[in-house]
Structure formats: C-alpha cells, structure tokens
C-alpha positions in Angstrom: 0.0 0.0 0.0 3.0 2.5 0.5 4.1 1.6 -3.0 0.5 2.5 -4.2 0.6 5.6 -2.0 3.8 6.6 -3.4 2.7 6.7 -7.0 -0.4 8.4 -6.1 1.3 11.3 -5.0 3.4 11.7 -8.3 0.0 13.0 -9.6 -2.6 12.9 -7.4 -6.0 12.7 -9.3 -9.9 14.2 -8.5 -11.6 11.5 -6.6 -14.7 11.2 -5.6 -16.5 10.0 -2.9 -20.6 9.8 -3.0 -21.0 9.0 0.7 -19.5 12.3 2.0 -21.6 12.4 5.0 -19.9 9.4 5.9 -17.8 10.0 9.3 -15.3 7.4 7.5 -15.9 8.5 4.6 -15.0 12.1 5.8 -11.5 11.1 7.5 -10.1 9.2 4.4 -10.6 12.6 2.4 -8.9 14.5 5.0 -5.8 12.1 5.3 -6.0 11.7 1.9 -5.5 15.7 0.7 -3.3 16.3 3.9 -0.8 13.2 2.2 -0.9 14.4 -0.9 -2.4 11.3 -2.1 -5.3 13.0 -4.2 -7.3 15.5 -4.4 -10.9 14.3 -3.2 -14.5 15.4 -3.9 -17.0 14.9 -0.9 -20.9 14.9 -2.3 -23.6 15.7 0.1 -25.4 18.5 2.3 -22.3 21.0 2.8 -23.5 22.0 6.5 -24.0 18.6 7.5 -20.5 17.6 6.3 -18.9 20.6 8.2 -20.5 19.7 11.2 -19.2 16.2 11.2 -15.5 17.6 10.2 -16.2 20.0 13.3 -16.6 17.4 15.7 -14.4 15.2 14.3 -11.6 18.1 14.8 -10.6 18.2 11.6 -10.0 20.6 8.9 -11.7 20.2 5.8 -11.5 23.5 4.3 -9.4 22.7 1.3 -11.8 20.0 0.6 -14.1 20.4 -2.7 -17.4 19.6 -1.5 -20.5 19.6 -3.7 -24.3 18.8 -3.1 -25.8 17.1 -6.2 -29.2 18.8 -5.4 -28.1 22.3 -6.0 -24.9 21.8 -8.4 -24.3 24.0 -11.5 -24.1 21.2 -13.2 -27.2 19.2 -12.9 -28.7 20.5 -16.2 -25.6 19.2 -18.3 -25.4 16.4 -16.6 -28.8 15.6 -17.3 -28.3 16.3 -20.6 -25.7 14.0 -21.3 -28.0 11.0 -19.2 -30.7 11.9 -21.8 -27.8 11.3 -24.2 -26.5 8.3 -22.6 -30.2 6.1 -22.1 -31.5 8.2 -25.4 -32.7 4.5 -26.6 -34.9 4.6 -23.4 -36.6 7.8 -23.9 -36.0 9.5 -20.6 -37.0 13.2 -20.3 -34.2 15.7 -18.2 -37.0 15.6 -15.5 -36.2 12.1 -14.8 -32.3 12.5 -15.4 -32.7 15.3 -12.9 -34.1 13.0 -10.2 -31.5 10.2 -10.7 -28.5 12.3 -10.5 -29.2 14.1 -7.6 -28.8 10.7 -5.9 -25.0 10.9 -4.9 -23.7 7.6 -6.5 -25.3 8.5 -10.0 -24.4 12.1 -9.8 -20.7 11.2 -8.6 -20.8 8.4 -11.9 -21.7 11.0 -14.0 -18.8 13.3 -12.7 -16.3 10.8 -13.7 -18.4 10.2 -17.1 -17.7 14.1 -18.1 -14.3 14.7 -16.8 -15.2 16.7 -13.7 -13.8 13.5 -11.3 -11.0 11.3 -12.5 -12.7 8.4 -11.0 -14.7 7.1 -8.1 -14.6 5.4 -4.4 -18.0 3.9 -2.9 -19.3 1.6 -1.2 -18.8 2.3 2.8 -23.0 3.0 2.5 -23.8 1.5 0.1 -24.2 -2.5 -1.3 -22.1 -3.7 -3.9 -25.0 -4.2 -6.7 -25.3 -0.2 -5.9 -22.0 1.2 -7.0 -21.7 -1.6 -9.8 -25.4 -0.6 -11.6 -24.4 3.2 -11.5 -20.9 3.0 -12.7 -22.3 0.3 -15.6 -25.8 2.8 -16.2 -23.2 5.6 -16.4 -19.7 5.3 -17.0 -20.2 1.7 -19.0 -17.8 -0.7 -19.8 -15.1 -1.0 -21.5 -15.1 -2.5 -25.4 -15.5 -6.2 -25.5 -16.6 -6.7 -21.9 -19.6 -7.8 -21.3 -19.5 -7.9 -17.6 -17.8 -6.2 -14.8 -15.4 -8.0 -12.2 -13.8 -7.6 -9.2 -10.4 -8.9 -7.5 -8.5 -8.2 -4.2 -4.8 -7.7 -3.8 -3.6 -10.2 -1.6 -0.2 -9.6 0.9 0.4 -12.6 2.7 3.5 -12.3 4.9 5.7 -15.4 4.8 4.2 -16.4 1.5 6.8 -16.3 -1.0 5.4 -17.6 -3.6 2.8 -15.2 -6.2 4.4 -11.9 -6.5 6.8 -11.3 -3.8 4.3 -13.0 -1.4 1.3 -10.5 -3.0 -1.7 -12.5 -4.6 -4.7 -11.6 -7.0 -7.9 -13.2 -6.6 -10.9 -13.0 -8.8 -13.6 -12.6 -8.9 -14.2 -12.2 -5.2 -16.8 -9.6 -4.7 -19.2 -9.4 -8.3 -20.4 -12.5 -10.0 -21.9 -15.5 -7.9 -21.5 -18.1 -10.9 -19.6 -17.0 -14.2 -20.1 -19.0 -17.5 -17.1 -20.3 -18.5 -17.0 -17.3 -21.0 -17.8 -15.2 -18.2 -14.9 -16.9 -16.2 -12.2 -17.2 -19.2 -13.2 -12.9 -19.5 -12.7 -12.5 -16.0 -9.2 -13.7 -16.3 -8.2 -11.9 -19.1 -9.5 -8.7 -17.5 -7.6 -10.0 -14.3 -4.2 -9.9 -16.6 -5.0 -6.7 -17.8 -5.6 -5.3 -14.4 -2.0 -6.8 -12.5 -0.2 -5.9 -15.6 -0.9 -2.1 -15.6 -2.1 -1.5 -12.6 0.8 -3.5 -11.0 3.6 -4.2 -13.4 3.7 -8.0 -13.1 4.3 -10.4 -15.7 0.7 -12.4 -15.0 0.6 -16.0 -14.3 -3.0 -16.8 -14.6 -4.1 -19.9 -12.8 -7.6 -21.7 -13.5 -8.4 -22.9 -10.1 -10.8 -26.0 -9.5 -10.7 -29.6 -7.3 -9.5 -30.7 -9.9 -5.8 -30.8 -11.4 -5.5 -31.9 -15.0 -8.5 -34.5 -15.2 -7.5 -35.7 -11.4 -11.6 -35.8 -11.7 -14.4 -35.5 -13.4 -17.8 -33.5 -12.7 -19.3 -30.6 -14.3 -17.9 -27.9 -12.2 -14.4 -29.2 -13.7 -16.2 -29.0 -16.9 -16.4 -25.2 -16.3 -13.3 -24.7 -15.9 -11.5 -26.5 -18.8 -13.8 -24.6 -21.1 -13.0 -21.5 -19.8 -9.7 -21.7 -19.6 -9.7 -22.9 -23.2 -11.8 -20.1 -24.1 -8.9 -17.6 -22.3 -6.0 -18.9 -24.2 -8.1 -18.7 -27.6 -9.0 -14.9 -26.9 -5.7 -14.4 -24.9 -3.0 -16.3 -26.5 0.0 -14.2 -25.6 -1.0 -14.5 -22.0 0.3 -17.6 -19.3 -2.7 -19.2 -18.6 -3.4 -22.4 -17.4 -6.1 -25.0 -15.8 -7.6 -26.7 -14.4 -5.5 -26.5 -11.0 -6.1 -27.2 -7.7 -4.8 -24.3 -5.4 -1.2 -26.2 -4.3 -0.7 -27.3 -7.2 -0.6 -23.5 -8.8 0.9 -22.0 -6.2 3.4 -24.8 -4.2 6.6 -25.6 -6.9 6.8 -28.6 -5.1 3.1 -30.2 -5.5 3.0 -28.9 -9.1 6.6 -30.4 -9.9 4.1 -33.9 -8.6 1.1 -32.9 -10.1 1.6 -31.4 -13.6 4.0 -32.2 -16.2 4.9 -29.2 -18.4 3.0 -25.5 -17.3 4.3 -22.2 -17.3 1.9 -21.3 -14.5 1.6 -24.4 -11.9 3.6 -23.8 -9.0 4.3 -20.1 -10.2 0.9 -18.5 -10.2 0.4 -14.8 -9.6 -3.5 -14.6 -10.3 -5.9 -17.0 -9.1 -9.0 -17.4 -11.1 -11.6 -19.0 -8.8 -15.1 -20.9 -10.7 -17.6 -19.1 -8.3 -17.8 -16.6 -5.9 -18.7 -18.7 -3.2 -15.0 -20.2 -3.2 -13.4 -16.8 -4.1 -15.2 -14.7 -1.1 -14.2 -18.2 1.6 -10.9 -18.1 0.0 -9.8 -14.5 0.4 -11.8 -14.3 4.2 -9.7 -17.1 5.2 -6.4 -16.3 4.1 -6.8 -12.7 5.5 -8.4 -13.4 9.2 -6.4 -17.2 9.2 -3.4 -15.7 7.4 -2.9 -12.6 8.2 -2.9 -10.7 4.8 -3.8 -7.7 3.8 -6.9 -7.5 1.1 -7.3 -4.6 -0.6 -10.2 -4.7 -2.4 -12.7 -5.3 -4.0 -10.8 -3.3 -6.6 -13.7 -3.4 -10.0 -12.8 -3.7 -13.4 -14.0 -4.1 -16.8 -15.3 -0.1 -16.5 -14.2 2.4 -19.2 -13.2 4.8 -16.3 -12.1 4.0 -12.8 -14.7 3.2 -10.2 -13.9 1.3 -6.6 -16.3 -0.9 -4.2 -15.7 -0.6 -0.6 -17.0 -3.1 1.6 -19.1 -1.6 4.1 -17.2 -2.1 7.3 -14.1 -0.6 5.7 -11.9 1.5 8.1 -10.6 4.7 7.7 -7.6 3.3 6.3 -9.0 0.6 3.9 -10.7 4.0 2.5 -7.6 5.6 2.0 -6.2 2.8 -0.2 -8.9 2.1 -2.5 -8.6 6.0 -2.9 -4.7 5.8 -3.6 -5.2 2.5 -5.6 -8.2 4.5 -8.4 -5.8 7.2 -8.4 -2.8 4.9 -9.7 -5.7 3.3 -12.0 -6.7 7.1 -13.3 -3.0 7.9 -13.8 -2.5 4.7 -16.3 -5.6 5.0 -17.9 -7.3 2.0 -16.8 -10.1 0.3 -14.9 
C-alpha cells in the first residue's frame, strides 16, 4: 500500500466519494488531501459535512465539497444522461431526479471529466455502486460484464508476487459461465499488468488438477480456460488447477508435467464466488494478509467498491489504488 501511496502522490488525481456524510468516509478525504495522495470530492449536504468535520476536529476546508441537489451542473449532466439512455426515452425531468442521488451524480462526474474516477461503497451495497458505474460510466469495449479482484499480501508467502496474490472474482459475479470466467481472467491480466507491473501467471483454479476428476464444475473450468488462451494467446494461462498445485513448486513439480503457471501462479482465477469470497476471508483473518479490495474492473473509467465495514484506512487505499488506476488509464 506504501508503493500505491507513493505513485499516487506523483500525480494525485480528482476522486470522488458519493457517501461524504460518511464520518469514515470524511476522515479518508482529509488524510488523503493532507498526504498528498489526491485530491478528493465529498458529495452531500455541505452543513452537515462541516458539522461532522467539526466534531471530528478536523480541517476540511481545502476539501471540494459539492451537493448534487443544488450543483451547476445538474442540467448538463442531465443532458448527457438523456444522451447516454436516449434508446430509453428518458426526459431531463427524470435525469434530474437520478442524478441528484449521490452515487449516480458522482458516476456522472467521472463520465464528463469533472472527477477522475470514483470510491463507494462504505454506505452502500455492492449491486449499488456496480449498476451506477455500468448505467453511467459503461464498460469497457469487449466486456460484457464487470469484475472484481482483491490484492492479496500474505507475509511469509513467497510464492505469487513477492508474497502478493490476486484473486478474482471475489466480490461481483456468484457463478460465471465459462465465458464469463475465461473474460474475468483476461480482465484480471489486464488489471496486475498495468495497474501493478507483473508479468501475470494466470491460474484456473478448480478440485481438480488436469483430469484428477471429473464433474461438471471441472467441466467449467477447462472450457474456460480454453476459451482464455483462444481470446488471450499471448498471456500464461493455465487449468484446471487445484490451489497447491498452482501455487506450491513442489506439488506442481508432482502434479503437472509441463505449465508455465503451476507452482508459479500470480493470479488465481476461482469458478464461483462462493470459493473466491471463503478463500480471500480465510487467508486474511487465518493468514494474516492484507486485502485490498474489491478493486472493479471491466469499467471504461475508474470506479472502486468498498466493503461496508471498511476503516478509515481501507478507505484511504482504494482511494490511492483509483488514483494509480486514473493515472495509467485504466479500470
């Protein structure tokens, strides 16, 4: 997180943050702008968000804050929204009543170049943030669906990256096809090799190493990881494997006979979210990592989830981590 802090502050970008009434919410904009880390927007009723500041002791001054009910800008915006869901026929009257809801306003923000991307989710549920960001921001060309992953620092793990881990999709899509899945780890790629600089090392993860069994949810994962390295040939993919044998050298040297990925694996590519969301609980409460996340992907612009019992300092990161995301020009 220092590293993503670090390249934050080499150009700290406009972020901004729907749930400004958030006490939270509130104290990750302040540490934020006082660190040089970005340069946030808080959206809601000014004179309640001073108040909180006030009692909270802290200075928040230098802080843009903007209420979406009385902005300049609601009538371009809801021009633009009347541009955006023409197909649907809505009139600026209804525009004008979704975007002075702060998570569609603050979408819209980043959709017209007023915010250089977005951090929510401390108020709000996960299906929230996603259907603004896709009714507004959209996706990016040939997705189809958005994704999630956390960054995963395990201490004493040195295997992945340095001991650092991507899983996906932990937070977004309860049961991918295996197009959905194969799409998912290509996005994946994508995201650890600009976000993070890696060389990925995509692993397909299932029971089941190389026909070890046989059932339908190992079905699922051959085809998609088929379907990966026909839409993703330059990229080290590889399933179906069983967690060890992706990430252990040793139990893949047993397990698989030739793989540029077994034993070596950076990104882990899990078939549902049910094993994803276990997976990354247990290795941060059991293993002590750090999870930062759910980081979303797949948008045209940069957007963030938050889970909501994120602290202060979880709040921070996913701001530093969409400002690194807004620097490279990615999602």
């Amino acid at each position: 997180m220092e590293w993503f802090k670090r390249e934050a502050r080499r150009d700290p970008r406009r972020i901004v943050l729907p749930e400004g009434e958030e006490e939270r919410i509130i104290k990750a904009a302040v540490i934020s702008a006082k660190e040089g880390i970005a340069r946030p927007i808080l959206l809601g009723e000014r004179s309640r968000i001073m108040k909180k500041a006030s009692d909270l002791n802290l200075e928040i001054e230098n802080i843009e804050i903007i209420n979406p009910l009385h902005s300049s800008k609601l009538e371009k915006y809801a021009s633009l929204y009347c541009k955006i869901r023409k197909s649907k026929g809505v009139t600026e009257k209804l525009a004008k009543r979704i975007l002075q809801k702060n998570l569609y306003f603050g979408a819209m923000m980043v959709r017209a170049g007023d915010a250089d991307g977005m951090v929510a989710g401390a108020a709000n549920l996960t299906a929230s943030v996603i259907r603004a960001g896709r009714l507004i921001i959209g996706l990016q060309k040939g997705v189809s669906i958005p994704s999630s992953f956390f960054i995963m620092d395990v201490p004493g793990f040195v295997g992945g990256e340095k001991g650092v881990l991507i899983f996906a999709d932990a937070a977004v899509n309860p049961d991918p096809t295996p197009s959905q899945l194969a799409e998912i780890a290509i996005s994946s790629a994508k995201s650890a090799e600009t976000l993070l600089g890696w060389e990925p090392r995509v692993a397909m993860l299932s029971f089941s190493t190389k026909g070890s069994a046989h059932h339908p949810l190992v079905d699922k994962v051959v085809e998609a990881t088929e379907i990966a390295k026909k839409r993703a040939p330059h990229l080290l993919i590889d399933g179906e494997l069983q967690a060890d044998a992706a990430i252990v050298p040793e139990v893949a040297r047993r397990k698989v006979k030739e793989s540029d990925v077994a034993g070596r694996a950076n990104i882990l590519i899990f078939p549902d979210l049910n094993a994803a969301n276990i997976a990354y609980k247990l290795v941060q409460y059991m293993g002590k990592a750090r999870a930062y996340g759910p980081i979303l992907q797949g948008f045209s612009k940069p957007i963030s989830d938050l889970s909501r019992g994120a602290s202060v300092e979880d709040i921070v990161g996913a701001i530093a981590i969409v400002c690194v995301e807004a620097q490279r020009g990615m999602s």
